[in-house]
N, C-alpha and C positions, 0 to 999 in steps of 0.2 A: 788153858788151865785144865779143862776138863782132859785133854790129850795125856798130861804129864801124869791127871789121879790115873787114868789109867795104867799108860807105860811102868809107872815106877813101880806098883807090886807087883805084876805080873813080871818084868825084868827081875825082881829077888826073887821069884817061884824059879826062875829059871835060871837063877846062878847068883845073881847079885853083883855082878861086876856092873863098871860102868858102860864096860860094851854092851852086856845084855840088852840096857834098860835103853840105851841107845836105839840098839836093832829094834827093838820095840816101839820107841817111838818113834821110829821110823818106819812100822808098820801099822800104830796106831794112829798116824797122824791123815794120814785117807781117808782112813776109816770112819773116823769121825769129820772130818772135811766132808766127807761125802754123805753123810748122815744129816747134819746141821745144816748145809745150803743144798743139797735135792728134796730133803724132805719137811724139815720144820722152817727153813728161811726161804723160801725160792725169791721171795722178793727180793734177797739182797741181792740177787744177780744181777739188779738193771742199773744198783748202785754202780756197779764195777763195772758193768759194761759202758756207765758213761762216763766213768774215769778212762776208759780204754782198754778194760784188761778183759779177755775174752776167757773161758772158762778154764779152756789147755794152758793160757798164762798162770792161774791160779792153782791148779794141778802139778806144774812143774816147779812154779814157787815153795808148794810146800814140800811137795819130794826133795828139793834144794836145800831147803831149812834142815831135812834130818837126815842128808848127806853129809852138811857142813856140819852137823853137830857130832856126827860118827868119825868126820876125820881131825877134829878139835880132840874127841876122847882116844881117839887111836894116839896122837901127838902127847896125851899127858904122861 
């Protein structure tokens, strides 16, 4: 949630289309991934690590997420 308050104004500073805010939170979405579990969550690591997801699994998961969200908006 906190990803999208971001992405979305900052996409209408800089054009306002749906690709913008896209591209955005698909550069916002690290950023904060990476903000939230290295620095205020580290504990939740060991969650995921004993479900099996090692950190690169959860890195490329969410680069996935605002891939497939750029090529759902490219398709509309």
């Amino acid at each position: 949630m906190g990803t999208l308050l971001i992405s979305i104004p900052i996409g209408i500073l800089f054009g306002g289309t749906l690709l913008n805010i896209a591209i955005c939170y698909l550069v916002a979405a690290p950023l904060v991934h990476f903000y939230v579990y290295d620095f205020q969550c580290q504990q939740e690591y060991y969650y995921y690590y004993n479900l099996g997801f090692s950190k690169t699994i959860l890195w490329f998961s969410t680069m996935g997420v605002g891939v497939f969200n750029i090529i759902i908006l490219l398709l509309l």
